[in-house]
C-alpha atoms as one frame of an Amber mdcrd trajectory, in Angstrom:
protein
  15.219 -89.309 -38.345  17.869 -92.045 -39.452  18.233 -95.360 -37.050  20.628
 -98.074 -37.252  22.898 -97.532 -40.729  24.696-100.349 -41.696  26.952-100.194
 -44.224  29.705-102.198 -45.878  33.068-100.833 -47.465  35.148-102.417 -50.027
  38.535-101.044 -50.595  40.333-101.607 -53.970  43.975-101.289 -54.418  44.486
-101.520 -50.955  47.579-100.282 -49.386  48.668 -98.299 -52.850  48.872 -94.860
 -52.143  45.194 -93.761 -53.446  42.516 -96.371 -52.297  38.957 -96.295 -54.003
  36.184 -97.258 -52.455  32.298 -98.363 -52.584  30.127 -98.140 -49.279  26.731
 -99.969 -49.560  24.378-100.332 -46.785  20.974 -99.285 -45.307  19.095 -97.156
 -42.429  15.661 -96.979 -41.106  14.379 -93.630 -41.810  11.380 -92.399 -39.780
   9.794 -89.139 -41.718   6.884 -86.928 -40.903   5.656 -83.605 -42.373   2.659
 -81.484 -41.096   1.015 -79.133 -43.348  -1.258 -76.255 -41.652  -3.452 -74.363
 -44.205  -4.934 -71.022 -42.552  -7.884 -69.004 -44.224  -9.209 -65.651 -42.555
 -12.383 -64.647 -44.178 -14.850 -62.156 -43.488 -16.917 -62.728 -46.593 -18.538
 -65.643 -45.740 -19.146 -65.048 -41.314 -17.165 -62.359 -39.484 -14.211 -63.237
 -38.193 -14.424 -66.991 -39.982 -11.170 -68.746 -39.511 -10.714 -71.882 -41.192
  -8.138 -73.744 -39.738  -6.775 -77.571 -41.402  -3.839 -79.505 -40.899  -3.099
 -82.279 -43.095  -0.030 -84.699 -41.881   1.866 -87.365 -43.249   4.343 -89.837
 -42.178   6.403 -93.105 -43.685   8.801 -95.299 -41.506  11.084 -97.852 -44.151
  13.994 -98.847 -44.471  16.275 -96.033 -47.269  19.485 -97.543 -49.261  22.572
 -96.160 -48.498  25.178 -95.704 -51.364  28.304 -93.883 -51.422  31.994 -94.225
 -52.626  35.513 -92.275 -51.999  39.076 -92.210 -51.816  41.558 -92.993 -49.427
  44.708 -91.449 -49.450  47.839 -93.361 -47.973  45.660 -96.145 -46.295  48.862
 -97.627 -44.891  49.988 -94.720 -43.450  49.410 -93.547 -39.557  47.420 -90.345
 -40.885  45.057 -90.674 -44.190  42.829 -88.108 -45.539  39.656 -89.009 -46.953
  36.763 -87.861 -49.129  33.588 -89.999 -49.169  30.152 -89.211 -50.434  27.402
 -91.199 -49.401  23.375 -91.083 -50.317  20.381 -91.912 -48.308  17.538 -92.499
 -50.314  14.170 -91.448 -48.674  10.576 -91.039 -49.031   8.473 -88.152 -50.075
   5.701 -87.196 -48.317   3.063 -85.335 -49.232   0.551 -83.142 -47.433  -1.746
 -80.862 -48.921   0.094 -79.246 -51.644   3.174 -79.346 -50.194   5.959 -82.213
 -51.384   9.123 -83.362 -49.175  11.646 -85.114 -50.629  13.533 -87.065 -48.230
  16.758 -87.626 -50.175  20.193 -86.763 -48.482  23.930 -86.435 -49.705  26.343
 -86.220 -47.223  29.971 -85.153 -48.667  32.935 -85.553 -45.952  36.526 -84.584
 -46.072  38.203 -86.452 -43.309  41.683 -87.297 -41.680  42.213 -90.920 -40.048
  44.685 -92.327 -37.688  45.694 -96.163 -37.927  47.601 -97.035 -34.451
């Protein structure tokens, strides 16, 4: 889960008709994985069911880094296409890795009024 971003955007060649941009910023990111291992043996007992769950969980606070363009930033409408990344942590249960890494890629349309 991802609480509070922040970010801040700086816009180069502002008004011209294709704007750059660089977004950085930061979120709280609250992650938890749950690994559940099940063994069925008869082997050892009948009907012997081992049964273990191994968890882990990390709450800190992830970078955020993006960048994008925007086209006719003076305009009333202006498309846009930003990409931004959210670092996060792995986690690891068992033998089972999550990586908690995100990139978001947006194509959008703005109105200025």
């Amino acid at each position: 889960s991802y609480y509070a971003p922040f970010v801040v955007r700086k816009n180069f060649f502002f008004p011209s008709i294709v704007s750059p941009f660089l977004v950085v910023g930061g979120t709280v990111v609250e992650a938890k994985m749950t690994f559940h291992d099940f063994h069925f043996s008869t082997r050892v007992f009948p009907n012997y069911i081992s049964d273990v769950t191994i968890e882990d969980s990390n709450t800190t606070v992830a970078p955020i880094l993006g960048g994008g363009v925007d086209f006719f930033p003076a305009r009333l409408i202006r498309p846009r296409i930003e990409f931004r990344w959210i670092a996060g942590p792995t986690l690891h249960a068992g033998h089972k890795t999550l990586n908690t890494e995100i990139g978001l890629l947006s194509l959008s349309l703005f109105s200025a009024w």
